[in-house]
C-alpha positions as CSV (number, residue, x, y, z in Angstrom):
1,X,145.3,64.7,107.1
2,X,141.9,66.3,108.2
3,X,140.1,68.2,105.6
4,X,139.5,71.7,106.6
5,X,135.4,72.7,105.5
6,X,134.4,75.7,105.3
7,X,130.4,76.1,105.1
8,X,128.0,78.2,102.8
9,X,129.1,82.0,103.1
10,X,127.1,84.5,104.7
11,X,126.5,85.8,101.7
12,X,125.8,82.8,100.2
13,X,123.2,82.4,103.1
14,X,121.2,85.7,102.9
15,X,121.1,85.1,99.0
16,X,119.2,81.5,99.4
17,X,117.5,83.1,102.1
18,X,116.0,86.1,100.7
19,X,115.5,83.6,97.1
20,X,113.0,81.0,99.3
21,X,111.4,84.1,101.1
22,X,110.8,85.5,97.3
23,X,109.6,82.2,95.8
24,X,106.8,82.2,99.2
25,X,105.6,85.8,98.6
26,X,105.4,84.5,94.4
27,X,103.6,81.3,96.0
28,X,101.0,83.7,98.0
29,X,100.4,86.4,95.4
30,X,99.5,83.7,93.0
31,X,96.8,82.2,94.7
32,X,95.6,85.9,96.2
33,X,95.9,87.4,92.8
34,X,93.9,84.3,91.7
35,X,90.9,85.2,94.2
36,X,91.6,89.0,93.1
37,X,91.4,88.0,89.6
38,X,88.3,86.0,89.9
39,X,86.3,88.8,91.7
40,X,87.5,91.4,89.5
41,X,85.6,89.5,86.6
42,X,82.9,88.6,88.4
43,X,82.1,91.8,89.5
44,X,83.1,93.2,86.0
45,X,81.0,90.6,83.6
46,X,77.8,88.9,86.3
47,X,77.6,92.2,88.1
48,X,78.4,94.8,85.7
49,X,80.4,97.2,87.6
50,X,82.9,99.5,85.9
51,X,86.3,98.7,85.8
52,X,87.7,100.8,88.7
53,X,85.2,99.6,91.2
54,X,85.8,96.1,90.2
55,X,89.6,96.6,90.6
56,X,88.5,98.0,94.5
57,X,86.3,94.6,95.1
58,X,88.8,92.3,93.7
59,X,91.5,93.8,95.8
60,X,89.7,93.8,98.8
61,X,89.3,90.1,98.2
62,X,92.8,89.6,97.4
63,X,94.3,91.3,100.2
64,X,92.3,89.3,102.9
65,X,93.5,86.2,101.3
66,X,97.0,87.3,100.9
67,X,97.4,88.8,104.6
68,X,96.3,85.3,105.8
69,X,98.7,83.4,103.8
70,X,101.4,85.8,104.2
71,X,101.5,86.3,108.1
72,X,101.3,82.4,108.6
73,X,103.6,81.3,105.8
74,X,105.6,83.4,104.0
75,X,107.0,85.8,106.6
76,X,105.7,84.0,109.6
77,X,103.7,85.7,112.3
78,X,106.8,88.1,114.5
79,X,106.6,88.0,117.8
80,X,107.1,92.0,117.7
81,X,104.1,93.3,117.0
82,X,100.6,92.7,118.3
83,X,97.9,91.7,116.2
84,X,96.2,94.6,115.6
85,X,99.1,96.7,114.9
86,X,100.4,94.3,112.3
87,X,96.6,94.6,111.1
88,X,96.9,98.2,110.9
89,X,100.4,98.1,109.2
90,X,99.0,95.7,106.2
91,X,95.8,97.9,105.6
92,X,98.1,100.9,105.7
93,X,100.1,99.1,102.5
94,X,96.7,97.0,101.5
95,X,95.2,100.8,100.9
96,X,98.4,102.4,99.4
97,X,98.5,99.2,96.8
98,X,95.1,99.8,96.2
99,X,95.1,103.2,95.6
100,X,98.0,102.6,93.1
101,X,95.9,100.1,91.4
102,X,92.9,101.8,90.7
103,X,95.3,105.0,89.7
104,X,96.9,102.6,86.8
105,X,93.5,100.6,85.7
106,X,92.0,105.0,85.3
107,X,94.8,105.7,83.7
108,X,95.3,102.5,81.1
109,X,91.7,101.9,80.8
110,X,90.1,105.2,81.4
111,X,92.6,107.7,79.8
112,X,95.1,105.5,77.6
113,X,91.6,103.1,76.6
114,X,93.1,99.9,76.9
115,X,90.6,97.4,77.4
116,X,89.9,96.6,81.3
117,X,91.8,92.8,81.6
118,X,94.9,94.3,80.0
119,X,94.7,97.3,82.1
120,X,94.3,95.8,85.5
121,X,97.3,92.5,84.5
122,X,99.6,96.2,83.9
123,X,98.9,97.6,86.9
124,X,99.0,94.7,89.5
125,X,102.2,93.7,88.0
126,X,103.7,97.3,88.3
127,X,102.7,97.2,92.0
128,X,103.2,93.5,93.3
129,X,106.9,95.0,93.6
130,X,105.5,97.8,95.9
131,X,103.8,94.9,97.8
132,X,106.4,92.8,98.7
133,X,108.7,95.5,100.3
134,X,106.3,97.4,102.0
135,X,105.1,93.8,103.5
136,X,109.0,93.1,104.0
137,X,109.9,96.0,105.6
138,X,107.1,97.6,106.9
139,X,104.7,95.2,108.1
140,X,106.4,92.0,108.6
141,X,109.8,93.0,109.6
């Protein structure tokens, strides 16, 4: 008697799928939230900028580090779309994210007075969401 097997569902599939594409984007924020980090306080305790305009520098930073590792690794660079429109598309979001950044660092550090770290871990975590599907769907798709 032959065994009849039935493989993973397609369900199944675009679940593990969409879980590994997740745990790269987590994999690649980390390290460009790490070199976003580490300019922000740079430019916030050796250089003595305010907190707004360290949260610009740091993101700038950031971004070119996570649109490297992102094109390459996580989503892989598509066939699609030429390099400078892909460009374009991830400054488009790169600029939106920031904007949304430096909105919640005035508002939490500026307006609420919560101190500038707390303010700016608040804010990047509110809109690494934001990120990921405007990369997913708008950039990298």
């Amino acid at each position: 008697m032959s065994e009849l097997y039935i493989g993973e569902s397609t369900v199944f599939q675009r679940i593990k799928a969409a879980v590994r594409l997740l745990g790269k984007y987590c994999s690649s924020s980390l390290v460009a939230t790490s070199a976003d980090f580490a300019s922000f306080h740079m430019a916030l305790t050796y250089v003595g900028v305010l907190a707004v305009p360290a949260t610009v520098f740091g993101r700038l930073v950031g971004a070119a580090v996570a649109f490297r590792l992102q094109r390459k690794w996580v989503f892989g660079s598509p066939g699609r779309r030429d390099g400078n429109t892909l460009k374009i598309m991830f400054v488009s979001g790169i600029l939106i994210g920031m904007g949304l950044n430096v909105l919640g660092v005035w508002l939490l550090n500026g307006f609420a007075g919560l101190e500038p770290w707390p303010a700016r871990i608040t804010t990047a975590s509110a809109v690494w969401l934001f990120g990921f599907l405007f990369n997913k769907k708008m950039v990298f798709s």
